[in-house]
VEXVO-812047 format. One record per residue (C-alpha): y, x negated, z negated; residue in three letters; residue number from 1. Coordinates in Angstrom, 3 decimals. Layout:
REC          y          x          z   type   seq
REC          Y          X          Z    ALA   NUM
...
END
This chain:
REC          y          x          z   type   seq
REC    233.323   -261.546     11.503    UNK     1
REC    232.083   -257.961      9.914    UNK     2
REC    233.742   -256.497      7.597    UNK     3
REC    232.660   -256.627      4.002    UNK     4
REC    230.596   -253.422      2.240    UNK     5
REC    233.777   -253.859     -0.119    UNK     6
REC    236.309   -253.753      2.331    UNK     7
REC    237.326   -250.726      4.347    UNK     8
REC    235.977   -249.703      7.859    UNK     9
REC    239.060   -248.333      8.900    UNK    10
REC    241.445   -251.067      8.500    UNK    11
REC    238.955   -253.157      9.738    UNK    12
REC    240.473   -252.995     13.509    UNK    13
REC    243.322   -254.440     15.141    UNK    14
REC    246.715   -251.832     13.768    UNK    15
REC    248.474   -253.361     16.409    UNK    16
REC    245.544   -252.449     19.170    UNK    17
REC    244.789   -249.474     17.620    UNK    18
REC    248.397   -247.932     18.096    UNK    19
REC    248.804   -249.198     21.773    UNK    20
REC    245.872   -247.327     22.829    UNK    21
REC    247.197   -244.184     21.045    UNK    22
REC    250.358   -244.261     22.258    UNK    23
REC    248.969   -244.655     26.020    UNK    24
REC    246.267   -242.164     25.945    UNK    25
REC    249.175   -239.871     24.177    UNK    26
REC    251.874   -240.601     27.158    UNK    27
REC    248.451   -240.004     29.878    UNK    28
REC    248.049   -237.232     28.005    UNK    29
REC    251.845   -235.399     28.274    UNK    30
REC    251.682   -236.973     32.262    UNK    31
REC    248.543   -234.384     33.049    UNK    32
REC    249.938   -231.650     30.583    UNK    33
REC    251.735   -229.483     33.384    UNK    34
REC    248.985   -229.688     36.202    UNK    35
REC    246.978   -227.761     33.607    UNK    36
REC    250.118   -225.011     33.261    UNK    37
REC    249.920   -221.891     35.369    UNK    38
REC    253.339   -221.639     37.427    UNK    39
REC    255.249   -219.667     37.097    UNK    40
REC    255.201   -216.456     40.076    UNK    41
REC    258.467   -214.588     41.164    UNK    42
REC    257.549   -211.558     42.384    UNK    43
REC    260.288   -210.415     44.789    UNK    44
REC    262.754   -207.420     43.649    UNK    45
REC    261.107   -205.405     46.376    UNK    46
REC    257.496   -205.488     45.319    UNK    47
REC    258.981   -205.140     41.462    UNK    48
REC    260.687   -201.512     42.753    UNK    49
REC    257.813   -200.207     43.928    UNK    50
REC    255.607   -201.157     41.635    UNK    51
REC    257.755   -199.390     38.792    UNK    52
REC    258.587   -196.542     41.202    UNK    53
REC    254.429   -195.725     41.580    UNK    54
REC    253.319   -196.826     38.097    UNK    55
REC    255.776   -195.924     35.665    UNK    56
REC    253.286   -195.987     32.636    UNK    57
REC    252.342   -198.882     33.453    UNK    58
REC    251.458   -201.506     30.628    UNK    59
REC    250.428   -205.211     30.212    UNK    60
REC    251.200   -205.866     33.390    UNK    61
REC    249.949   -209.617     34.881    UNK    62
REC    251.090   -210.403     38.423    UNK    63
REC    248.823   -213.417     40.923    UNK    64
REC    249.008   -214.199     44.372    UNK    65
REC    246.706   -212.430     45.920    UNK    66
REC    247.468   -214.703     49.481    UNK    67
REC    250.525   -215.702     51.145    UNK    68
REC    251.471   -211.958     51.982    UNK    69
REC    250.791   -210.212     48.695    UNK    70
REC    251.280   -209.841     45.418    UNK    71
REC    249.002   -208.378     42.686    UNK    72
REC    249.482   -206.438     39.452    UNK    73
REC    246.426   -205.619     37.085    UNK    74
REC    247.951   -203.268     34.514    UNK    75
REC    246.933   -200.369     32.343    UNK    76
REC    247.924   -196.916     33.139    UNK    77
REC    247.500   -194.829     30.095    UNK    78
REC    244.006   -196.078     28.561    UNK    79
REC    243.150   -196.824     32.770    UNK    80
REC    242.784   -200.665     34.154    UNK    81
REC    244.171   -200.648     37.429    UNK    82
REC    245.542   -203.337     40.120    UNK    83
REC    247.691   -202.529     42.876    UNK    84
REC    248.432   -205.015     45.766    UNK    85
REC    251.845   -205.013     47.715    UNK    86
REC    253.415   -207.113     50.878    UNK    87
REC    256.105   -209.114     49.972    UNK    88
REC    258.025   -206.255     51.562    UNK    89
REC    257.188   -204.435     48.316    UNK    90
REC    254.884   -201.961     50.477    UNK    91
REC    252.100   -200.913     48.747    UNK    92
REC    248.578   -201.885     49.794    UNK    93
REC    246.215   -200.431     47.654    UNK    94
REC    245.644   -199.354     44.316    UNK    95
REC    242.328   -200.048     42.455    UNK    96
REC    241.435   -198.106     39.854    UNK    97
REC    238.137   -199.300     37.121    UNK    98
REC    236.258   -196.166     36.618    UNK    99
REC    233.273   -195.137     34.615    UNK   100
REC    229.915   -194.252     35.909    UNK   101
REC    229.304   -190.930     34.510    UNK   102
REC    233.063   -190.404     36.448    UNK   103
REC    231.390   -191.077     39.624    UNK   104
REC    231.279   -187.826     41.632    UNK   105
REC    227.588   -186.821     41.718    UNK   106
REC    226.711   -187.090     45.299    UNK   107
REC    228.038   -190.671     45.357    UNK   108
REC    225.425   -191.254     42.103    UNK   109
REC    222.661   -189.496     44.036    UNK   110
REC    223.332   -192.146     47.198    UNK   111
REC    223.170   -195.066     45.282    UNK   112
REC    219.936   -193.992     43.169    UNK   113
REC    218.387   -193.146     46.366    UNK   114
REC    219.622   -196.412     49.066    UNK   115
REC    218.991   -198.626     45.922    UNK   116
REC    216.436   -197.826     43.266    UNK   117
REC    215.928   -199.526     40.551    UNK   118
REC    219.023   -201.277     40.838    UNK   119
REC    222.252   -201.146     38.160    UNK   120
REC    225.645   -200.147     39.143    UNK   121
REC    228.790   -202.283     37.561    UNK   122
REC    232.106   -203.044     38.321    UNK   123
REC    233.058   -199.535     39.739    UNK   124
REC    236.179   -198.959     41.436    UNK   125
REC    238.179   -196.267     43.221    UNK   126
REC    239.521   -197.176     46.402    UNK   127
REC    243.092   -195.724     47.799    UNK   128
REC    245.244   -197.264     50.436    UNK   129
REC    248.275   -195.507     51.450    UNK   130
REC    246.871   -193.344     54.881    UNK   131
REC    243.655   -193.864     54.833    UNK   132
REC    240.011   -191.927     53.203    UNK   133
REC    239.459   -192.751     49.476    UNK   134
REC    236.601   -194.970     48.614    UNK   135
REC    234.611   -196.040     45.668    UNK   136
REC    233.672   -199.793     45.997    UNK   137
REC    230.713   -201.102     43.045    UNK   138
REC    228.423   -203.520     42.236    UNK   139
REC    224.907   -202.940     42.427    UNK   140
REC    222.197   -205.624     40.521    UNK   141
REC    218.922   -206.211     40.507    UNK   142
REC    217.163   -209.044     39.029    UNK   143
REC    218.659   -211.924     41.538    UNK   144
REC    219.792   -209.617     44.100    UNK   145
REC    223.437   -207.234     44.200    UNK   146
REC    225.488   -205.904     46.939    UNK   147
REC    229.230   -205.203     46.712    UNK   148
REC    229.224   -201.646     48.379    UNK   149
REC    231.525   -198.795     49.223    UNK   150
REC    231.472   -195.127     49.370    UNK   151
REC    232.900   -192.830     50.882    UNK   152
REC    233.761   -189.851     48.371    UNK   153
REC    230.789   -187.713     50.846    UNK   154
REC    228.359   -190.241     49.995    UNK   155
REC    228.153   -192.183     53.131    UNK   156
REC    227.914   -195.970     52.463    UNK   157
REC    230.920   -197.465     54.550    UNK   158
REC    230.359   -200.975     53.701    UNK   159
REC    227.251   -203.407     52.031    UNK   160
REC    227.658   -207.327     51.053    UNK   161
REC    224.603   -209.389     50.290    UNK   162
REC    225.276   -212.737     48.850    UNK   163
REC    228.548   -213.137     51.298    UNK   164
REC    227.050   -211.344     54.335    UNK   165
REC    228.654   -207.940     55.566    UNK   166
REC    226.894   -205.143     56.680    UNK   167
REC    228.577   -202.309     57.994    UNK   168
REC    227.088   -199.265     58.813    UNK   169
REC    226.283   -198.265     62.055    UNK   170
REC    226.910   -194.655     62.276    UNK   171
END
């Protein structure tokens, strides 16, 4: 019934067994292969145009979905990350640009030191959608609590999230 100490484990099972349950966890395998691939997006001419139109530079581009209505491009503009959202239309959203903290105009710095102390700023981003005021949207942390928050470029805090609540400010 066991195989001998002189005999070899390997051989020991069924061959025939052995390659039927190869062969169907192989052909399971090749079934579920493309649910794990990303499909492919086509990004309408229109949004392409406009997006090469406003960001010539632009490098390593990687379009998403944003949502059923836009399209997104993270890219690198020069040695700048930046995404850029457009309608199908190819109108442009808004452009989001990754910026460094000691880029942060002062008064915005001063704000967030002041409404938040103690707290670390990540994740900053400048704000611009065609017709509207420039913000700076960021990340502030501390210990178990952060807010998503934006700025206007004055220093007036437009916007604060808590763990997936809004606050907007009042004034």
């Amino acid at each position: 019934m066991f195989p001998e100490k002189t005999q070899n484990p390997v051989f020991f099972f069924d061959k025939k067994q052995t390659m039927k349950k190869t062969f169907l966890l192989g052909a399971a395998l090749l079934l579920c292969a493309p649910s794990f691939a990303q499909k492919a997006i086509v990004v309408p001419a229109a949004v392409k145009s406009t997006f090469t139109k406003s960001f010539p530079n632009a490098k390593a581009v990687k379009w998403s979905k944003e949502n059923d209505a836009e399209f997104e491009a993270e890219f690198t503009n020069g040695s700048v990350k930046q995404a850029a959202n457009f309608k199908t239309s190819g109108t442009l959203v808004v452009t989001e640009t990754e910026i460094k903290k000691s880029a942060l105009p002062a008064v915005i710095t001063a704000v967030v030191n002041k409404e938040f102390t103690g707290y670390k700023i990540e994740d900053i981003e400048k704000v611009e959608k065609p017709g509207k005021p420039r913000y700076y949207e960021m990340k502030v942390e501390k210990g178990e609590q952060s807010y998503l928050i934006e700025i206007s470029p004055e220093g007036k805090i437009l916007k604060k999230e808590k763990e997936g609540k809004e606050e907007k400010d009042s004034d």
